[in-house]
C-alpha positions as CSV (number, residue, x, y, z in Angstrom):
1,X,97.0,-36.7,-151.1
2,X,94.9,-33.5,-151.2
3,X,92.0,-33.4,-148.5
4,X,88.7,-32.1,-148.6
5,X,86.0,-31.3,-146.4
6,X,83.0,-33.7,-145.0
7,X,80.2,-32.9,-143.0
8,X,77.8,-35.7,-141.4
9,X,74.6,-34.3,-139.9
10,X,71.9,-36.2,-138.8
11,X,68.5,-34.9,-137.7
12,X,69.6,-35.2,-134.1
13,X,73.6,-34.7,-134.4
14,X,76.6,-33.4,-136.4
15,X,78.7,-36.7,-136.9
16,X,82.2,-35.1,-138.1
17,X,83.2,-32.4,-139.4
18,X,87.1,-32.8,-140.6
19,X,89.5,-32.8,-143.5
20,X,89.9,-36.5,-145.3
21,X,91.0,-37.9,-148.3
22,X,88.8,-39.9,-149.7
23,X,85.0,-41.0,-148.9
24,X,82.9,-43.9,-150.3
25,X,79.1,-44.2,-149.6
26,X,76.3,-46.5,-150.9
27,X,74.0,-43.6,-153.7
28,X,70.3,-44.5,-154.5
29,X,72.0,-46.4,-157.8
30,X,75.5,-48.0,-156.8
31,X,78.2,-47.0,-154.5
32,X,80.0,-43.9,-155.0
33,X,83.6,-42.5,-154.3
34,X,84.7,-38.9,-153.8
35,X,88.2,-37.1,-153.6
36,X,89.2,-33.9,-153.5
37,X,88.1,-31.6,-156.6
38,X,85.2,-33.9,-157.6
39,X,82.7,-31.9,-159.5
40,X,79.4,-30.6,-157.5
41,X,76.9,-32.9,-157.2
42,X,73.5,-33.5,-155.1
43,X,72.1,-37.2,-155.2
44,X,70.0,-39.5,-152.8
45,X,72.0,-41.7,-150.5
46,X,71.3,-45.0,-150.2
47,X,71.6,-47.8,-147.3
48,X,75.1,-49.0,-146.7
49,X,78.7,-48.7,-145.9
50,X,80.6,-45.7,-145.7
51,X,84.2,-45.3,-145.5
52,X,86.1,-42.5,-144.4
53,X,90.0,-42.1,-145.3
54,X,91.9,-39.6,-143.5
55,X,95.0,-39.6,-143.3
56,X,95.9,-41.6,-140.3
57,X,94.2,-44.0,-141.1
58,X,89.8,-45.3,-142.2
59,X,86.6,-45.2,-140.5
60,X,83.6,-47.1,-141.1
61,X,80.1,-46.4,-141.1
62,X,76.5,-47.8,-141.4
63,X,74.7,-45.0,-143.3
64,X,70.9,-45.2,-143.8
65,X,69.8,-42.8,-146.6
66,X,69.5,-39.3,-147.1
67,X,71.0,-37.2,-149.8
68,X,74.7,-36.3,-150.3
69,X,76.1,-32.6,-151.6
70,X,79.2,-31.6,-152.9
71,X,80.4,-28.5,-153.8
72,X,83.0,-26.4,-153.4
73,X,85.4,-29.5,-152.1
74,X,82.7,-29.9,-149.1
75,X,81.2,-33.0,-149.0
76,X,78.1,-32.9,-146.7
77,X,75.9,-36.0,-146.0
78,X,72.1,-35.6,-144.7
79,X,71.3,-38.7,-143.5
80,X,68.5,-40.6,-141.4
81,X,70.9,-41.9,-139.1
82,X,74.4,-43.0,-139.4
83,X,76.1,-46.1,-136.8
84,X,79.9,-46.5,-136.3
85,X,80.8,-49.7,-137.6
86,X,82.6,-50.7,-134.3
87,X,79.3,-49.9,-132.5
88,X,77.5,-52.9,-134.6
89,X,77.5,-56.5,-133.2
90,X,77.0,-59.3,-136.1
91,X,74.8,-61.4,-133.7
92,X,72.3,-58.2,-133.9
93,X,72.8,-57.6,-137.2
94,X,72.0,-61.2,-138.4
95,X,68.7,-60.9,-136.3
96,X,68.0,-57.8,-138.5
97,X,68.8,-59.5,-141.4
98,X,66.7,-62.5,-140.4
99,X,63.4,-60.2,-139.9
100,X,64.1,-58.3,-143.1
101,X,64.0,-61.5,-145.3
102,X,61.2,-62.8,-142.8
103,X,59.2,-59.9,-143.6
104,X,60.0,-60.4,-147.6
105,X,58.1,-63.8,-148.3
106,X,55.1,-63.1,-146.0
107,X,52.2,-62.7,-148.0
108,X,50.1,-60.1,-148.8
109,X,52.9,-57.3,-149.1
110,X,51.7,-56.2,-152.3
111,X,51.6,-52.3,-152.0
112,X,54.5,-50.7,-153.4
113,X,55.7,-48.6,-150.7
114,X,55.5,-51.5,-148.2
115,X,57.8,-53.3,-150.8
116,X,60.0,-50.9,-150.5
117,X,60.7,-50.5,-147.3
118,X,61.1,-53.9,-146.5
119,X,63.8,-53.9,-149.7
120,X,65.6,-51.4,-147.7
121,X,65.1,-53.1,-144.7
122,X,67.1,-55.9,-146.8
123,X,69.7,-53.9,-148.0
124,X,70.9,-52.4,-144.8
125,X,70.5,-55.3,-142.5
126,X,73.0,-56.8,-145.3
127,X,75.2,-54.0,-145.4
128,X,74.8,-54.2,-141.5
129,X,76.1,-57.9,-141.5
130,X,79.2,-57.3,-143.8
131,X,80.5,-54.6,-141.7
132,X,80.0,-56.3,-138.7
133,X,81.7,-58.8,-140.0
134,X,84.9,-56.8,-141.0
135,X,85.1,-55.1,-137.8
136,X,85.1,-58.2,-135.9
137,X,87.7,-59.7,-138.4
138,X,90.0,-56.6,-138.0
139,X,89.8,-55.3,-134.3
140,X,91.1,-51.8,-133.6
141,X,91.7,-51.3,-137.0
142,X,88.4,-49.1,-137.6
């Protein structure tokens, strides 16, 4: 299968920089898959799993927004912060998960920006939890 380039950066660290085959991350709207010779494209990155194939094998990742670049067969992610899924416990991720939909039904959250971020609160907590989940379902093969 033909590789391609991806680049993780952070604001505090480049995360990889290596040839794969194929990445899926969560977009703004819906998950989204790349390979190599995918058309340029700049969107906003959303909350959720991202999975790396290279060619020994996959990677998975917590990713928590940012935008995502292609061009050129580089894909680069800009992201808040990105967690190896092995690094995630499910204990600590249902305790996430239990605060964001805590923090959903109090009252008086009527702004829409506070909505908002407690949504995405949701949605990674969630994402958190499923990939906690398949990690500790499928030891060593992350």
């Amino acid at each position: 299968m033909s590789q391609f380039r991806c680049q993780i950066v952070t604001p505090s660290e480049s995360v990889l920089d290596e040839s794969v085959s194929y990445v899926s991350f969560p977009a703004w709207d819906g998950q989204v898959g790349v390979m190599s010779g995918t058309s340029a494209f700049l969107m906003e990155v959303g909350a959720g799993s991202l999975r790396i194939e290279f060619g020994s094998g996959s990677r998975l990742y917590l990713l928590d927004g940012g935008f995502a670049q292609m061009q050129d067969d580089v894909l680069t992610l800009l992201s808040d912060a990105v967690t190896p899924a092995d690094h995630l416990t499910l204990s600590e991720a249902q305790e996430d998960l239990q605060s964001a939909n805590t923090a959903a039904v109090e009252p008086g959250h009527t702004d829409l920006n506070e909505r908002k971020a407690i949504e995405h609160r949701q949605t990674r907590a969630n994402a958190k939890v499923a990939l906690a989940q398949a990690t500790s379902s499928r030891p060593g093969s992350v």
